[in-house]
N, CA, C and O atoms as a GROMACS GRO file, in nm:
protein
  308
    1UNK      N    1  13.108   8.364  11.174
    1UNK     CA    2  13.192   8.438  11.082
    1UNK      C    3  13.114   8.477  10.956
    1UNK      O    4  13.108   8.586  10.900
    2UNK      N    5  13.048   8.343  10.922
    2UNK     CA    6  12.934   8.382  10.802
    2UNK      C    7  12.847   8.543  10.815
    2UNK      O    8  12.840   8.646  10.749
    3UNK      N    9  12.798   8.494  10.928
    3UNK     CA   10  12.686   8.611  10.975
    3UNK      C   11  12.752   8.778  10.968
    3UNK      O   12  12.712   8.883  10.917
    4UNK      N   13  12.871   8.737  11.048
    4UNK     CA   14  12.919   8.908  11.070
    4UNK      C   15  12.958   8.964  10.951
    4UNK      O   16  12.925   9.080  10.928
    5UNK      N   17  13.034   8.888  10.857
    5UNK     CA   18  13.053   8.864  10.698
    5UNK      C   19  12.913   8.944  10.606
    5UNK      O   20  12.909   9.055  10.552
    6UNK      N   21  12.829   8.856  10.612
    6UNK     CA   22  12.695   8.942  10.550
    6UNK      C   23  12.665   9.069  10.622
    6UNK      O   24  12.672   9.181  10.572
    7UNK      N   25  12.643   9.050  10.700
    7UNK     CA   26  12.595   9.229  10.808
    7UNK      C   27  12.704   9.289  10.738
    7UNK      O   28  12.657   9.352  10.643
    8UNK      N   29  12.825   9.300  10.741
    8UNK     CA   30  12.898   9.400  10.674
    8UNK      C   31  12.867   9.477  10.552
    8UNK      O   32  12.842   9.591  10.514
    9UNK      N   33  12.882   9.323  10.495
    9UNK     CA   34  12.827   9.344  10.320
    9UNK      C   35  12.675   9.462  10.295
    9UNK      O   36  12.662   9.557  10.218
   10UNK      N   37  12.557   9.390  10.420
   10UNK     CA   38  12.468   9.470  10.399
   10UNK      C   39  12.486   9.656  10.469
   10UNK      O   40  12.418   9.758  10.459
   11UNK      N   41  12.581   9.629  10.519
   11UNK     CA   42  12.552   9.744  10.590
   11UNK      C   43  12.637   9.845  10.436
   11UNK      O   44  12.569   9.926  10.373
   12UNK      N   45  12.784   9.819  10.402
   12UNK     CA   46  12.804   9.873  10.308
   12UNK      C   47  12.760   9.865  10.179
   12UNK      O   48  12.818   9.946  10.106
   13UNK      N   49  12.672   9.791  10.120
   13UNK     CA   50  12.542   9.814  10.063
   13UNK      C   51  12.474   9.899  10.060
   13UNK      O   52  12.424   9.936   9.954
   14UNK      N   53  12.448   9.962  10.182
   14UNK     CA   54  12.336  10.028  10.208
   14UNK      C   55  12.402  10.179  10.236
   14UNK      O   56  12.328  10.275  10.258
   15UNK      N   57  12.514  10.189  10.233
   15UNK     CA   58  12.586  10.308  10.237
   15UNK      C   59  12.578  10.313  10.128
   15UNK      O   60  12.496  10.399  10.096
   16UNK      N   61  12.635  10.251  10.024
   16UNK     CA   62  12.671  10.291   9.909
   16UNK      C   63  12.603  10.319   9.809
   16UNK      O   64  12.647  10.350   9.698
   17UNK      N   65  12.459  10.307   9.851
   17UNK     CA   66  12.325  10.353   9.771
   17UNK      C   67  12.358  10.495   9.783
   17UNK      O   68  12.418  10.538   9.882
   18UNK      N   69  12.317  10.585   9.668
   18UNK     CA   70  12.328  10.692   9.700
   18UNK      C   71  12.194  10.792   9.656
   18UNK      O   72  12.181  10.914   9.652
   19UNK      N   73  12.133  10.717   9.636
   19UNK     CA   74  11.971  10.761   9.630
   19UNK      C   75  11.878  10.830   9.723
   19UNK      O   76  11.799  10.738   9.748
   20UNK      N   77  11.856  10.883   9.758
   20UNK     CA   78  11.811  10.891   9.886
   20UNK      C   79  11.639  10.842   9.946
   20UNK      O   80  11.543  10.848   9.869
   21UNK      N   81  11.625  10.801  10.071
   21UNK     CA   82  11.518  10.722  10.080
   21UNK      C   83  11.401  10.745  10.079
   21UNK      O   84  11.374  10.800  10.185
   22UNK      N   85  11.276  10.728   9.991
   22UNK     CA   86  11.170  10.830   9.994
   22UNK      C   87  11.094  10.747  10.108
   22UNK      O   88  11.028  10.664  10.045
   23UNK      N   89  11.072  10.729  10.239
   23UNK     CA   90  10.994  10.611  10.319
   23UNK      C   91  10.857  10.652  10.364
   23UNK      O   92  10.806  10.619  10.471
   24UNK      N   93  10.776  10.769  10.223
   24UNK     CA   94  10.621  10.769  10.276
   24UNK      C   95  10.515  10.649  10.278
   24UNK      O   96  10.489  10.558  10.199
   25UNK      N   97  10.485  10.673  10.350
   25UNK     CA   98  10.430  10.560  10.400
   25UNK      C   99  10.463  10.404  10.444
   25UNK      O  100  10.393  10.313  10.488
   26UNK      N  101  10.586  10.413  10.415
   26UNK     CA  102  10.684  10.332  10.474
   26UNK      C  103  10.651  10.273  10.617
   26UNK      O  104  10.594  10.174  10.663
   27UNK      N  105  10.722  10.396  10.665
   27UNK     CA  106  10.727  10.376  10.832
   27UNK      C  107  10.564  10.366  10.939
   27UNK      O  108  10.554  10.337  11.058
   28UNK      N  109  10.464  10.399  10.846
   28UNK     CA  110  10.369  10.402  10.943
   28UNK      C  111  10.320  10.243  10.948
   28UNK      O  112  10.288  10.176  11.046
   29UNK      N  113  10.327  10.190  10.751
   29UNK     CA  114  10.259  10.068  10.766
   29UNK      C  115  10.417   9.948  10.823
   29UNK      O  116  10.422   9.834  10.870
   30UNK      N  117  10.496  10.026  10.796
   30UNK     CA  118  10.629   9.913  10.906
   30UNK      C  119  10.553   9.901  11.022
   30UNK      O  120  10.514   9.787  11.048
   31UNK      N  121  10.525   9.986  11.093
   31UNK     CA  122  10.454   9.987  11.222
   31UNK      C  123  10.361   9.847  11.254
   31UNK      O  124  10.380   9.739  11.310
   32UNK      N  125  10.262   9.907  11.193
   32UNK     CA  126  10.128   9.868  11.176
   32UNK      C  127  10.128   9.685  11.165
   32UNK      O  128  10.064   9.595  11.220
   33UNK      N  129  10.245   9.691  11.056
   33UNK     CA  130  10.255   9.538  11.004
   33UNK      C  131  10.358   9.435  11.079
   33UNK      O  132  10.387   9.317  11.061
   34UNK      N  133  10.389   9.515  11.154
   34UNK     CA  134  10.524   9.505  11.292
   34UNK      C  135  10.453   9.445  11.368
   34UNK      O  136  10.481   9.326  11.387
   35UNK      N  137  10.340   9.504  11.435
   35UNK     CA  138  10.290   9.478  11.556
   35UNK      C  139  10.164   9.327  11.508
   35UNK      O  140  10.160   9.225  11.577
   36UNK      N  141  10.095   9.343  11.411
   36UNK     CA  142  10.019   9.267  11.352
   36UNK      C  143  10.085   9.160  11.330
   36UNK      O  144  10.031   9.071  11.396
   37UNK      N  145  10.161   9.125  11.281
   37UNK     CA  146  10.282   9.005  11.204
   37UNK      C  147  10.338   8.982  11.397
   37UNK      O  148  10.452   8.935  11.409
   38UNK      N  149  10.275   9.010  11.509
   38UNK     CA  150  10.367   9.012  11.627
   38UNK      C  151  10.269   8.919  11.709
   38UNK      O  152  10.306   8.839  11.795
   39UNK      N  153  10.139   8.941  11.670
   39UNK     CA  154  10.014   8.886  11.749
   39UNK      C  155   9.990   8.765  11.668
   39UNK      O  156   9.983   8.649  11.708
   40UNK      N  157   9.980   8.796  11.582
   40UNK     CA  158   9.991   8.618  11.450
   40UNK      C  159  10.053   8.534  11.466
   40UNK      O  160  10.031   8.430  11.403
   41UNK      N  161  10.162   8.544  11.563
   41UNK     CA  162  10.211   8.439  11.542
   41UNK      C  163  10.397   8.430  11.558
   41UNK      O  164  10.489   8.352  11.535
   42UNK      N  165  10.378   8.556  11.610
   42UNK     CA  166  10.558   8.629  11.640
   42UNK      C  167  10.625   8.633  11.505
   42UNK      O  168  10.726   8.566  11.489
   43UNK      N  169  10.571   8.714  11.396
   43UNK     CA  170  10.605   8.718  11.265
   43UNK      C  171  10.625   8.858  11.271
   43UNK      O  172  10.591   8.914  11.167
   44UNK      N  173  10.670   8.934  11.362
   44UNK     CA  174  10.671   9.098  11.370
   44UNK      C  175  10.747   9.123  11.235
   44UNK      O  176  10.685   9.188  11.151
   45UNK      N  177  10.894   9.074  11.198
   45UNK     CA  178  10.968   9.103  11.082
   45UNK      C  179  10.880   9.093  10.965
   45UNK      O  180  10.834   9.187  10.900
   46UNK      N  181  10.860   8.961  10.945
   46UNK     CA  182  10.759   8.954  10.801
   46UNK      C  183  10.674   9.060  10.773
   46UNK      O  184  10.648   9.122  10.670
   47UNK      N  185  10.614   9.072  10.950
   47UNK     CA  186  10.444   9.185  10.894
   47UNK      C  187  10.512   9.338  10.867
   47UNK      O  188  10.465   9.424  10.793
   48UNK      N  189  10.621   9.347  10.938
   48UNK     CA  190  10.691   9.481  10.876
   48UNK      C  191  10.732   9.485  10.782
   48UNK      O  192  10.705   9.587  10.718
   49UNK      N  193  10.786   9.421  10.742
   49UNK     CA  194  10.849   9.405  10.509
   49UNK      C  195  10.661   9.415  10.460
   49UNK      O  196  10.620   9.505  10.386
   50UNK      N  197  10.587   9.328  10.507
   50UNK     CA  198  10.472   9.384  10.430
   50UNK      C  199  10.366   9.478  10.429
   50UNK      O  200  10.283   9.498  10.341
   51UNK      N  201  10.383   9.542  10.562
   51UNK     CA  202  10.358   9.637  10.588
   51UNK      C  203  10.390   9.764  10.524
   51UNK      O  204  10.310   9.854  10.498
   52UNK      N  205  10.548   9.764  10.496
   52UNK     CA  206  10.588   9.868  10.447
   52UNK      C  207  10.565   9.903  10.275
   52UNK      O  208  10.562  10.012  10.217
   53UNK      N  209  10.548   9.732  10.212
   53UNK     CA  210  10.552   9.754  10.116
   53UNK      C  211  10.411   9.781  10.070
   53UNK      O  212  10.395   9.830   9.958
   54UNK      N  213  10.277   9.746  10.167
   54UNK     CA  214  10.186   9.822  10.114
   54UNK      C  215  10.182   9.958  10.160
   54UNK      O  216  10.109  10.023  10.086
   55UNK      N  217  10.228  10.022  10.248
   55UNK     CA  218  10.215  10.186  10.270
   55UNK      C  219  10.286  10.220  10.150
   55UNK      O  220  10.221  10.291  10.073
   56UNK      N  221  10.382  10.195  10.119
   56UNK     CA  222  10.440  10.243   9.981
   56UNK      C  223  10.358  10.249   9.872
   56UNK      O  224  10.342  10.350   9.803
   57UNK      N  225  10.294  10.113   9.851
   57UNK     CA  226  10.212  10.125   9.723
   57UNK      C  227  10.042  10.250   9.733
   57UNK      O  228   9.973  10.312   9.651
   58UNK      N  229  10.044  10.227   9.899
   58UNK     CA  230   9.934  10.316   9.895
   58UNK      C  231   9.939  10.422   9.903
   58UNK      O  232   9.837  10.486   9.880
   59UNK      N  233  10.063  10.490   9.939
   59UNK     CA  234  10.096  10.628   9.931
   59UNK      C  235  10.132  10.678   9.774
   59UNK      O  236  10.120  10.795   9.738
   60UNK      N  237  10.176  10.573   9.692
   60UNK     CA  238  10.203  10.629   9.540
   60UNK      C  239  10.038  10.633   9.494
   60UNK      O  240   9.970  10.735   9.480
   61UNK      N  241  10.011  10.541   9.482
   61UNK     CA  242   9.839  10.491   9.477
   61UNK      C  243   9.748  10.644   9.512
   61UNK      O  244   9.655  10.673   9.437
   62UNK      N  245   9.782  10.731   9.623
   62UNK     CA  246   9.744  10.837   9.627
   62UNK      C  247   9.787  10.969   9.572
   62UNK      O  248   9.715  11.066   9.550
   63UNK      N  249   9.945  10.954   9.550
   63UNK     CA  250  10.010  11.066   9.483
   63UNK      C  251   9.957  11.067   9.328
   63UNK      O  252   9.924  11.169   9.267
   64UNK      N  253   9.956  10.947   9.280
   64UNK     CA  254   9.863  10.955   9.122
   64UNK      C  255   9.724  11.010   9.149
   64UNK      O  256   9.714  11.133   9.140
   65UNK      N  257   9.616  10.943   9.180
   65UNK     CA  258   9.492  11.068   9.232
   65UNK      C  259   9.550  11.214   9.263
   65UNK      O  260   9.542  11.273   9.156
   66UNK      N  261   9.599  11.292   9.351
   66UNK     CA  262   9.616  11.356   9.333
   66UNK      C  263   9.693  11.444   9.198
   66UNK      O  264   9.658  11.550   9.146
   67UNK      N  265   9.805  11.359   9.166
   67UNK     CA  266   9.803  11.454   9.015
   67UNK      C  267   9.698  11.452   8.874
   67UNK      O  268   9.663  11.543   8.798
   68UNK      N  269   9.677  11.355   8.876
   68UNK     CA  270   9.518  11.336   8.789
   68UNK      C  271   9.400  11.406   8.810
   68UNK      O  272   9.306  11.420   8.733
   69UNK      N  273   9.417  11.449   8.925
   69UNK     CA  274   9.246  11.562   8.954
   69UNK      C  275   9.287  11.710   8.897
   69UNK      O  276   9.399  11.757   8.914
   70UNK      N  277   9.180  11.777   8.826
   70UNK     CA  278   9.240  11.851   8.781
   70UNK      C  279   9.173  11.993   8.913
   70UNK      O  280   9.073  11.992   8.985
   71UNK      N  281   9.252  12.068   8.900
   71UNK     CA  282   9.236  12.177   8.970
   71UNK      C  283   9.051  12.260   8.935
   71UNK      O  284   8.982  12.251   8.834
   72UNK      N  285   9.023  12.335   9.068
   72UNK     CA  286   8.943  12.387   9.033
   72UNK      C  287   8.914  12.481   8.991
   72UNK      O  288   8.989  12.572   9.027
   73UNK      N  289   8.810  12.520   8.906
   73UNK     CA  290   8.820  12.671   8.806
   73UNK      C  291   8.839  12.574   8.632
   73UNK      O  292   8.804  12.608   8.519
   74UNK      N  293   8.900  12.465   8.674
   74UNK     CA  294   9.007  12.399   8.540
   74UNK      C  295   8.872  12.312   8.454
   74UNK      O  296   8.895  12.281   8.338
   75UNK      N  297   8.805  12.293   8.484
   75UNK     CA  298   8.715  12.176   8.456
   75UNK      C  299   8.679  12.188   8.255
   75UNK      O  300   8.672  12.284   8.179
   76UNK      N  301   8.671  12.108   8.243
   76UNK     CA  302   8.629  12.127   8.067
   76UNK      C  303   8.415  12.148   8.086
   76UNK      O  304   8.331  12.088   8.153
   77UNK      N  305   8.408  12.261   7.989
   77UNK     CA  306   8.238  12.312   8.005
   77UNK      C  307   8.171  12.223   7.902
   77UNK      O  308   8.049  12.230   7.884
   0.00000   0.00000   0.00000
């Protein structure tokens, strides 16, 4: 009763966000950290939460480089 109790809660939780989900790089390192966290030791869940949360950081990690470079033609002489 506990269990089905929480799943609810999370599921309308998660409706009621109304943000919408940015998941670059999300889903590739979910993958990645899925299958890795699976061979370790049957930790597939864990390696996917950390998986995802470094594709996230490495995909922002790249969106800053890219806005910091300045265009070319732009350069200071």
């Amino acid at each position: 009763m506990k269990t089905s109790a929480a799943l609810f809660a999370v599921a309308v939780l998660a409706l009621a966000s109304a943000a919408p989900a940015d998941a670059k790089g999300c889903l590739r390192g979910a993958a990645v950290g899925g299958v890795a966290g699976h061979y370790a030791g049957h930790h597939g869940v864990l390696g996917a939460i950390a998986g995802c949360a470094y594709g996230r950081h490495r995909a922002n990690e790249q969106q800053r480089q890219q806005q910091t470079r300045v265009p070319a033609g732009q350069e200071k002489l």
